[in-house]
Kinemage of the C-alpha trace (Angstrom):
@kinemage 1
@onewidth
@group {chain A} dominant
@subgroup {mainchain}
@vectorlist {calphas} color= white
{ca unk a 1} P 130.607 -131.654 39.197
{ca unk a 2} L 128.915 -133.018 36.325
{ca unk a 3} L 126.796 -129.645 36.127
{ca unk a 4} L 130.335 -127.775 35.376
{ca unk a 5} L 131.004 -130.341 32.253
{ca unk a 6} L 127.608 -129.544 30.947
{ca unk a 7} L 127.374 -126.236 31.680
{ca unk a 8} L 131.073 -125.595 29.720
{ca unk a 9} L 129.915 -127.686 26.675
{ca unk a 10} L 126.430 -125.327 26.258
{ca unk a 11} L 128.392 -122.079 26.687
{ca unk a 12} L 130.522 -123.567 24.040
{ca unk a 13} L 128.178 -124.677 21.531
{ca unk a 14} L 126.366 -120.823 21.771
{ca unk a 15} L 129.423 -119.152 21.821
{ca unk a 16} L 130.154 -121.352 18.010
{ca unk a 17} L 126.576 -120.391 16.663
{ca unk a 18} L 127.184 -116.975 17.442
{ca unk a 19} L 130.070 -117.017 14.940
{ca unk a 20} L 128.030 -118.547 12.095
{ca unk a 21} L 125.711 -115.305 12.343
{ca unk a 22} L 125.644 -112.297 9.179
{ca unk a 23} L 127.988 -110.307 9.217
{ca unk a 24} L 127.897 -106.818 7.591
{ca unk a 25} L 130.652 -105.438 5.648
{ca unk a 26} L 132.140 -101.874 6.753
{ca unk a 27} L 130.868 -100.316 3.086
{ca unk a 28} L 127.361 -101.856 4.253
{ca unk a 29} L 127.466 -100.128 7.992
{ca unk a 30} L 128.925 -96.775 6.823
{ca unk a 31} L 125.597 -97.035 4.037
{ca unk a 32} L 123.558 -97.748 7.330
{ca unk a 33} L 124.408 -95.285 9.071
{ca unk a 34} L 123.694 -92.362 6.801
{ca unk a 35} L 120.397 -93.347 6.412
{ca unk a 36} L 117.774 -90.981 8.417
{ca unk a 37} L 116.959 -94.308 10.794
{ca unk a 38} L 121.183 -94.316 11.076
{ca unk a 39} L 121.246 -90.693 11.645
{ca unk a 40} L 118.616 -91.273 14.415
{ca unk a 41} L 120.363 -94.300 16.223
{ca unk a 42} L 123.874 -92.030 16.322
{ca unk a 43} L 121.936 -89.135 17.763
{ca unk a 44} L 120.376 -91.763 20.736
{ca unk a 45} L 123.645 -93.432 21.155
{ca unk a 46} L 125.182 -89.969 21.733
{ca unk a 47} L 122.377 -89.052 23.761
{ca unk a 48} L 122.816 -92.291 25.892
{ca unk a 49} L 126.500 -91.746 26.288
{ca unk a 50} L 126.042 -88.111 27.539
{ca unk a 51} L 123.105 -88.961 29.889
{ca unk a 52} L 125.972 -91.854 31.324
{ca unk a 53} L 128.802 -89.286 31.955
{ca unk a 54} L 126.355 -87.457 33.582
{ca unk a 55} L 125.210 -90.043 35.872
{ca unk a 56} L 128.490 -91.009 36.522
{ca unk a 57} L 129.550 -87.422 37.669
{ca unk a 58} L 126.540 -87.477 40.166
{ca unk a 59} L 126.992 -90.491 41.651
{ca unk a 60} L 130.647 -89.546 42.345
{ca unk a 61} L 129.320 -85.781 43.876
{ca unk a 62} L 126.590 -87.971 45.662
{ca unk a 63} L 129.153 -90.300 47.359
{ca unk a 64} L 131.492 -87.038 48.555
{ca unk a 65} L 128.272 -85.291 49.508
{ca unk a 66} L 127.567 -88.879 52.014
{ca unk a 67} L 130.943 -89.001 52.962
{ca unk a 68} L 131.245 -85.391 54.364
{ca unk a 69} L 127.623 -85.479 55.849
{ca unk a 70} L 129.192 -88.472 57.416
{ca unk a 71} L 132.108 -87.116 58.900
{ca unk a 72} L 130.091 -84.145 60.299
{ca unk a 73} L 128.163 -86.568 61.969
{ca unk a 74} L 131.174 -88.154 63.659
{ca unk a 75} L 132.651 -84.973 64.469
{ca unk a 76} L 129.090 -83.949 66.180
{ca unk a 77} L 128.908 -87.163 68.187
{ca unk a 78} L 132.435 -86.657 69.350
{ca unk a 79} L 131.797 -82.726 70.677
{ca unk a 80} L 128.715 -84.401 72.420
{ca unk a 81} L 130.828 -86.929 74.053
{ca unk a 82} L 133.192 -84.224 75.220
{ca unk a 83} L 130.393 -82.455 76.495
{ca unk a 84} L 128.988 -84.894 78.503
């Protein structure tokens, strides 16, 4: 129990130091980013973004591709045990 009270009261003290960090102003950001180092980071994130969709489509064709091979596999069994 007491765990939970001290556990709460150090998630709340990071949680306040995190708002006493520098903040950057949107002039300052849109400066940053059209440096060549900015230029670079928005091409990565892109990248990065891309490369997830991508992922995500596969693991979705991966999963049908399972299921089917899955159901063939119960269909098979199921002629065998009619065979039998």
């Amino acid at each position: 129990m007491r765990s939970r009270y001290v556990f709460a009261v150090v998630l709340a003290g990071f949680t306040s130091f995190s708002a006493c960090g520098p903040h950057e102003t949107p002039e300052e950001r849109r400066r940053a980013a059209d440096t060549p180092a900015g230029k670079v980071g928005q091409a990565a994130h892109k990248a990065v973004v891309e490369a997830n969709k991508a992922s995500q489509v596969i693991g979705r064709q991966l999963k049908q591709a399972a299921h089917d091979a899955r159901e063939g596999w119960k269909e098979d069994a199921h002629k065998e045990k009619d065979r039998k």
